[in-house]
DRENSEBA-694700 format. One record per residue (C-alpha): residue in one letter; x, y, z. Coordinates in steps of 0.25 Angstrom, whole numbers, plus 5000, padded with zeros to 4 digits. Layout:
! residues N
AXYZ;...
END
This chain:
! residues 143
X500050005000;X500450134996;X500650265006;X500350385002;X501550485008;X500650615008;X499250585011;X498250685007;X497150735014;X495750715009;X495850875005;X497050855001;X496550764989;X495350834985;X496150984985;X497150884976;X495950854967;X495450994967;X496551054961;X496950944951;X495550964946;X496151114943;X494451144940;X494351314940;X493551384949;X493551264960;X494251314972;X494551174976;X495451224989;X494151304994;X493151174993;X494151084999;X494051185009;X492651175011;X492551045012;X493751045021;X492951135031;X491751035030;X492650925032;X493250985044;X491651045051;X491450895050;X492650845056;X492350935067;X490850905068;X491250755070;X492350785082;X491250855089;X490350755086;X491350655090;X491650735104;X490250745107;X489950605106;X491350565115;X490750685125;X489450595126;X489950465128;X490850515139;X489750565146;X488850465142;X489850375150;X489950465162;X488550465164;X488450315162;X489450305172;X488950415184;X487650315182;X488150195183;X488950265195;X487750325202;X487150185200;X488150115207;X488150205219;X486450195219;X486850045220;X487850035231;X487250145240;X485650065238;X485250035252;X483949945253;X483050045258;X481949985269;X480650035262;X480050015247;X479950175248;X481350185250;X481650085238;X480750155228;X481150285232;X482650255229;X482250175216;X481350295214;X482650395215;X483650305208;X482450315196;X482450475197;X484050475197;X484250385186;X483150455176;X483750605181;X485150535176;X484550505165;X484050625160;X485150705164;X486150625156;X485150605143;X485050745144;X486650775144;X486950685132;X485850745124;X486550875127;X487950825123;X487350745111;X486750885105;X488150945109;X488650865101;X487750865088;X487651025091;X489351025089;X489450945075;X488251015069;X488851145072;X490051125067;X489551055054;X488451175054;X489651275053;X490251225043;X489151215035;X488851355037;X490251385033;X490351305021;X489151375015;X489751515018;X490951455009;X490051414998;X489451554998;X490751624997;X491151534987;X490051554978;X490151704982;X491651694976;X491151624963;X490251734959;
END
C-alpha cells in the first residue's frame, strides 16, 4: 500500500479542483470559504451537542446515586415501629420523598436537555443567518 507524503485536507482538494477547472467568474476561494464556515458551525453544533449530552449522563449518574444513597440509609435506620399508624405514615413519607425526588430530577434533566438542543440550534441558527448575509453580498457584488 502506497503513503501518501502530503495528505490533503478535504478543502485542500476541492480548492485544487477549483482552480484546475480555471472557470471565469467563480470565486472558488470564496465558496470554499462558505462552506468551510458551515463546516466549522456544524463542528461546533455537534461539540455542544456532545458536552450537553456528557453534562447529562453525569448528573443522571449523580442522582441515581444520591438515591440509591438515600435509600440505603432509609433502609439501615428502619425501625419496626409499634403501631400500623406509624407503619403507614412512614410508607406514606418514604412515597412523598420518592415522588418530590422524582419530579425535581425529571425537571433538572429536562432543563439541561433544552440547554443543550438550545446551544446547537443557536449556533447552526448563526450560521445560517451568516451564510445568507454572504450570498447577499455576493450577489450585490455581481450586479
Amino acid at each position: 500500500m502506497a503513503q501518501q507524503d502530503n495528505p490533503q485536507s478535504f478543502l485542500d482538494m476541492f480548492t485544487k479542483f477549483g482552480r484546475d477547472l480555471k472557470m471565469p467568474g467563480v470565486d472558488v476561494d470564496a465558496i470554499l470559504d462558505h462552506h468551510r464556515k458551515n463546516l466549522e458551525a456544524l463542528e461546533q453544533s455537534a461539540k455542544a451537542s456532545a458536552a450537553g449530552a456528557s453534562s447529562l449522563f453525569a448528573r443522571q449518574r449523580e442522582m441515581l446515586q444520591e438515591t440509591l444513597s438515600e435509600i440505603t440509609d432509609m433502609a439501615q435506620n428502619y425501625k419496626v415501629p409499634g403501631s400500623a399508624q406509624d407503619v403507614v405514615a412512614k410508607q406514606t413519607e418514604f412515597a412523598r420523598k420518592s415522588f418530590e425526588t422524582a419530579v425535581k430530577n425529571a425537571s433538572e434533566v429536562a432543563d439541561l436537555v433544552k440547554k443543550s438542543g438550545t446551544e446547537s440550534v443557536d449556533i447552526l441558527r448563526g450560521r445560517i443567518k451568516d451564510a445568507l448575509q454572504e450570498i447577499r453580498q455576493g450577489y450585490d457584488k455581481s450586479k
